[in-house]
C-alpha positions as CSV (number, residue, x, y, z in Angstrom):
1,X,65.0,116.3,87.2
2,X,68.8,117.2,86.8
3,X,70.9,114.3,85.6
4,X,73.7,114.2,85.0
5,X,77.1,111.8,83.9
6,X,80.2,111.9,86.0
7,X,82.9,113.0,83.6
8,X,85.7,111.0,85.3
9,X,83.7,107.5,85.3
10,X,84.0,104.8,82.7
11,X,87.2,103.2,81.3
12,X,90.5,103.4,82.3
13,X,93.7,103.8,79.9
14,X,94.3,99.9,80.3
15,X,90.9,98.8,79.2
16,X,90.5,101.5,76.5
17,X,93.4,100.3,75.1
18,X,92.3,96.8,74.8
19,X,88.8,97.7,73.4
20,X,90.8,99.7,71.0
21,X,93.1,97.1,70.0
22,X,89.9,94.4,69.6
23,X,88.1,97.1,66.9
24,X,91.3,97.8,65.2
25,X,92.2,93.5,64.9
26,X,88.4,93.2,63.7
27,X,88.1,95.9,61.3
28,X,90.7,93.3,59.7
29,X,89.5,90.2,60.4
30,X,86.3,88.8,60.9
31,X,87.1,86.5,64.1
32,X,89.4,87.6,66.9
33,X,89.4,85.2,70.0
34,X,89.7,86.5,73.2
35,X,91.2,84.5,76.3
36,X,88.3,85.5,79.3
37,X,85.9,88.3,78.7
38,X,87.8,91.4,77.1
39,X,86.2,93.4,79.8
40,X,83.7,92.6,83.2
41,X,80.7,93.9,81.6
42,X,78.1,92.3,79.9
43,X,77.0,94.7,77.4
44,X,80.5,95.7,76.1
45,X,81.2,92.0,75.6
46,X,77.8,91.8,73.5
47,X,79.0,94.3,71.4
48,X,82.4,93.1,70.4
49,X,80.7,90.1,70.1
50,X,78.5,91.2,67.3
51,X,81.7,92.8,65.4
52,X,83.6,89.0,65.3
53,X,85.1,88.9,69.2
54,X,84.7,85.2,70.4
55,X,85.6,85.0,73.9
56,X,87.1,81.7,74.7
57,X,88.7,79.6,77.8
58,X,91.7,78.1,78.9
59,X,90.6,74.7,77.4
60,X,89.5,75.7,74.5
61,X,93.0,78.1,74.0
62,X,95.0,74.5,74.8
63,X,93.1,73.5,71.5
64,X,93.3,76.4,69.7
65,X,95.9,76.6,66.6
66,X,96.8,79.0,63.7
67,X,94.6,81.7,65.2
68,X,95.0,85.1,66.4
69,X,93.8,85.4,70.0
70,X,93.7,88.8,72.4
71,X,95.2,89.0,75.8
72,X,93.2,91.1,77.8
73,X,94.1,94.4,79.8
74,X,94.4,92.2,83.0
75,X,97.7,90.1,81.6
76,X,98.1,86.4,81.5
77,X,100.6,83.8,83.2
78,X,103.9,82.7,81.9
79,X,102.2,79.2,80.7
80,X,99.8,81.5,78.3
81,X,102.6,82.5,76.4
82,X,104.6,79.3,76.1
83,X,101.1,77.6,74.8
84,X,100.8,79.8,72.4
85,X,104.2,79.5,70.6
86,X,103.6,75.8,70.5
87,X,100.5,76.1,69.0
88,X,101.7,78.6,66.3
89,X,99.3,81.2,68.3
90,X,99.7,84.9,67.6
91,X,98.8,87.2,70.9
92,X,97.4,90.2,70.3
93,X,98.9,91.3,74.2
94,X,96.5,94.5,75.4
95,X,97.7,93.7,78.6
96,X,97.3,97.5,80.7
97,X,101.2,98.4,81.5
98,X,100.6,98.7,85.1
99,X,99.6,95.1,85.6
100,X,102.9,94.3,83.4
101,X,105.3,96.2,85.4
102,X,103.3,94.6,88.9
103,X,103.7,91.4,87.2
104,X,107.6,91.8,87.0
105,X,107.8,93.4,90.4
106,X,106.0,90.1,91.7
107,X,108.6,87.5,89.9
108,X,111.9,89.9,91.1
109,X,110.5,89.3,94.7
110,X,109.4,85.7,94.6
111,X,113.1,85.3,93.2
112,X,114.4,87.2,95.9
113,X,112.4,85.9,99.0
114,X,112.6,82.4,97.8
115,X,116.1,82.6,98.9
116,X,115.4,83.8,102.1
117,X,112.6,80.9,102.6
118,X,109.8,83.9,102.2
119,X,106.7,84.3,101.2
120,X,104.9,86.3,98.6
121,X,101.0,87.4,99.4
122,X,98.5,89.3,97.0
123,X,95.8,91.1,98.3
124,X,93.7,89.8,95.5
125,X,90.3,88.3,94.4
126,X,90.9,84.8,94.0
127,X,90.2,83.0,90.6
128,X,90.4,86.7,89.1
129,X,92.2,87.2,85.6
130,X,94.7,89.6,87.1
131,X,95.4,87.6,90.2
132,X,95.8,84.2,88.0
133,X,98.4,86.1,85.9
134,X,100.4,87.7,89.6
135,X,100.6,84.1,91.0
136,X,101.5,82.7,87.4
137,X,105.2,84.6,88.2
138,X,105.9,83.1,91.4
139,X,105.1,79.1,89.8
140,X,101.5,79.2,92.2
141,X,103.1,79.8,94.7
142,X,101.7,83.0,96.0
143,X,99.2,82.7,99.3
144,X,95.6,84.7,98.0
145,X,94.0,86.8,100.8
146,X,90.6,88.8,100.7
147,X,89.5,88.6,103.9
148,X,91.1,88.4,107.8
149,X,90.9,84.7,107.9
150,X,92.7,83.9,104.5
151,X,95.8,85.0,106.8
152,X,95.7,81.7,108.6
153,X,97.8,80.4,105.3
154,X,100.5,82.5,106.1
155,X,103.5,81.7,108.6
156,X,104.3,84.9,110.3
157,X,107.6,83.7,111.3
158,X,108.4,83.7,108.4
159,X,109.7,86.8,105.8
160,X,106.6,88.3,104.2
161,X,106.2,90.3,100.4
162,X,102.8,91.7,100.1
163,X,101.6,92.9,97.0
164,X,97.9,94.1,95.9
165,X,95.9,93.0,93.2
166,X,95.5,97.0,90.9
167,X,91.8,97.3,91.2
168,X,91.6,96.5,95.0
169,X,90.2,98.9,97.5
170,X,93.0,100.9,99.0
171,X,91.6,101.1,102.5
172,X,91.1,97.6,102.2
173,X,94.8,96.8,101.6
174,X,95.9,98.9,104.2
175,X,93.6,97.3,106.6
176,X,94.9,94.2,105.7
177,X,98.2,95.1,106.2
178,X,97.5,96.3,109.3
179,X,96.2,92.9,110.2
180,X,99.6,91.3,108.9
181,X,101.6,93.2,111.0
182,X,99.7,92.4,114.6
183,X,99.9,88.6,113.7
184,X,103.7,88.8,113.0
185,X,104.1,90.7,116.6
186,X,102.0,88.4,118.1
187,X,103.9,85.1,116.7
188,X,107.3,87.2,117.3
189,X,108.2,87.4,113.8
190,X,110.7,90.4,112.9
191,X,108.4,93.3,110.9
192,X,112.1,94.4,108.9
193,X,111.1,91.0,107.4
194,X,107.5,92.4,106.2
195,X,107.7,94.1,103.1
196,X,103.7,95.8,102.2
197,X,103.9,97.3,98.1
198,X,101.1,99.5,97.4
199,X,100.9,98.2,94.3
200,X,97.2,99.6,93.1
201,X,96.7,101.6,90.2
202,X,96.5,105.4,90.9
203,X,93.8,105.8,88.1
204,X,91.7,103.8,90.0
205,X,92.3,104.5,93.8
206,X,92.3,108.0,92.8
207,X,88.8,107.9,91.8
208,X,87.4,107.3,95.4
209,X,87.3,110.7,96.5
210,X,86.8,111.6,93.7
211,X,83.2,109.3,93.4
212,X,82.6,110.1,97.4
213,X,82.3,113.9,96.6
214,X,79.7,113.2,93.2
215,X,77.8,111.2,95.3
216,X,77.3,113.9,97.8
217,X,76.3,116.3,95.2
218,X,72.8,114.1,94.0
219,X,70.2,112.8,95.7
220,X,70.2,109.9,94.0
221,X,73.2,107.6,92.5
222,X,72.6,104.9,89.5
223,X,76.1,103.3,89.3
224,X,76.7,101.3,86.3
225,X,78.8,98.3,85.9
226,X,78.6,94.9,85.4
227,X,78.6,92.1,87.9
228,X,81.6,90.2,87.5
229,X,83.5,93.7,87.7
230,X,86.1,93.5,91.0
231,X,86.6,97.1,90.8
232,X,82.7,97.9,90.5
233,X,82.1,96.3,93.5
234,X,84.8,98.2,95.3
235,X,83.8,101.5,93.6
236,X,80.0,100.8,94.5
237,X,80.7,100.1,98.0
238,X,82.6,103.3,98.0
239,X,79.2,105.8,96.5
240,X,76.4,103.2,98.5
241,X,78.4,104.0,102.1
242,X,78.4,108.0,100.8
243,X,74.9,108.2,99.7
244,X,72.4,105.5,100.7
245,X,70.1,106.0,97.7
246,X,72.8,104.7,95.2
247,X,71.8,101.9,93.3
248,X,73.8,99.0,91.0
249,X,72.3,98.3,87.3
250,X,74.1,96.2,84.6
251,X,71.8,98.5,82.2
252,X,69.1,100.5,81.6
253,X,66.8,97.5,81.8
254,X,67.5,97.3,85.8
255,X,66.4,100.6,86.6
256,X,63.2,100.9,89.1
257,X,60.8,104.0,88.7
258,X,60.1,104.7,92.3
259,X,64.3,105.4,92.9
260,X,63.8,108.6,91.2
261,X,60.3,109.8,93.3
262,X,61.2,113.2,95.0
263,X,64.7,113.3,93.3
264,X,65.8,116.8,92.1
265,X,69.1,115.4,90.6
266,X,70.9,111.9,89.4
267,X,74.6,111.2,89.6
268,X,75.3,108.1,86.8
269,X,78.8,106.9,87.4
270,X,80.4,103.8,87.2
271,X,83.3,101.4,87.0
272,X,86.5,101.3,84.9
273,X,85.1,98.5,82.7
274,X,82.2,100.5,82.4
275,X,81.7,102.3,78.7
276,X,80.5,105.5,78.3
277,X,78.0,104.7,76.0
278,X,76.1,102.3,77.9
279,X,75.9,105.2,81.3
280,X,74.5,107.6,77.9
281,X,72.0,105.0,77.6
282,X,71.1,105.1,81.0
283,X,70.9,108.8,81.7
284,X,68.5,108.6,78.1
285,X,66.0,105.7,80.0
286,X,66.2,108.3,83.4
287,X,65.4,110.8,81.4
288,X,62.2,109.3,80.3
289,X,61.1,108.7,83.0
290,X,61.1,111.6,84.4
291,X,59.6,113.4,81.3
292,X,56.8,110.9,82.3
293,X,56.1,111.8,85.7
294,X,56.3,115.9,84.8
């Protein structure tokens, strides 16, 4: 049995950059508090963990003084950053440069729109880190939609800014606006007052195709990521609908023997939160097996 890695899975700048930041704070000190999981995967978080990484909430931040605590990859809210001056807080900000320049894209248009009584809309995941910190620059303001009938918030007589949340599915945003411009023609809205911003990170859209084509060169697919990951589920969706003997594992503990019976090869890929040691310790376990079944 043939398995291999797929070189262009695992983490993206944003979230190597925070990781990075997190060792290089620790090899310092020996606590460093985090504000929500550095990352969406279980195993990763374990590991910082073990090296002084305390991941922490926003009540427990509100308490929080004299400490040094990291902003995750997927940015924070205006609020974050006046709490922390008045608790004499020092942010360690990791937050990826593509959710900071969205983030300022997303306040220059709920100040512009607001003007002209519009509305600002993010394709988004509600309750997600990334989203909380998008709707943080329009005051709350911004309508959250993930699904068709989320767009019953929206008044389509009304001007419309849509933006996406970085790790969505692009076919999914595209469908969606799709769906935004029917209802504003149906409730005879004007669409030079709809206004759709692409707004997803290349790294990750561009890894679609990319995935679609490894799938089709295994028989079978093991994609790693963990469960809370928004882009993992996308990503997975995207290899399950390609090959239909993909399968999702947090780790090498999840993995079933009979997957593998009649397999010639095995793809491991997985999501940009996913670290490359952890899909190495994966392809080891698969390995196993099959030296067992030989």
């Amino acid at each position: 049995m043939n398995v291999t890695i797929d070189k262009n899975s695992g983490y993206c700048f944003g979230v190597e950059f925070a990781i990075q930041m997190a060792e290089d704070e620790l090899a310092q000190d020996q606590t460093l508090y985090c504000l929500g999981d550095i990352v969406h995967n279980r195993m990763e978080v374990e590991r910082l963990h073990a090296l002084g990484l305390r991941i922490i909430d926003r009540e427990q931040l509100a308490g929080l003084h004299d400490a040094k605590v990291l902003i995750r990859a997927h940015g924070e809210p205006p609020e974050t950053y006046q709490l922390a001056l008045r608790n004499n807080i020092e942010l360690i900000d990791a937050s990826c440069p593509v959710v900071l320049k969205l983030q300022n894209r997303v306040k220059h248009a709920y100040d512009a729109t607001t003007r002209q009584n519009g509305q600002i809309v993010i394709y988004g995941q509600p309750g997600h880190a990334e989203v909380t910190g998008l709707t943080g620059q329009t005051g709350n303001q911004a309508i959250i939609v993930m699904t068709e009938a989320d767009l019953d918030q929206i008044d389509f007589s009304r001007p419309v800014t849509l933006f996406s949340q970085t790790t969505k599915s692009t076919a999914g945003f595209y469908h969606m606006k799709e769906v935004i411009e029917q209802r504003i023609a149906a409730a005879g809205g004007s669409l030079e007052a709809f206004d759709a911003n692409d707004s997803i990170c290349r790294q990750v859209s561009n890894r679609e195709p990319a995935l679609k084509k490894f799938a089709t060169q295994h028989d079978v697919i093991v994609f790693v990521s963990g469960r809370k990951s928004s882009n993992g589920k996308a990503l997975f969706s995207v290899v399950n609908q390609t090959n239909p003997r993909s399968y999702f594992v947090e780790n090498e503990q999840e993995l079933q023997d009979e997957w593998f019976i009649g397999a010639e090869t095995v793809g491991i890929c997985g999501a940009t939160s996913t670290p490359m040691w952890l899909m190495q310790r994966v392809k080891d376990r698969i390995e196993e097996v099959a030296a067992a079944v030989a």
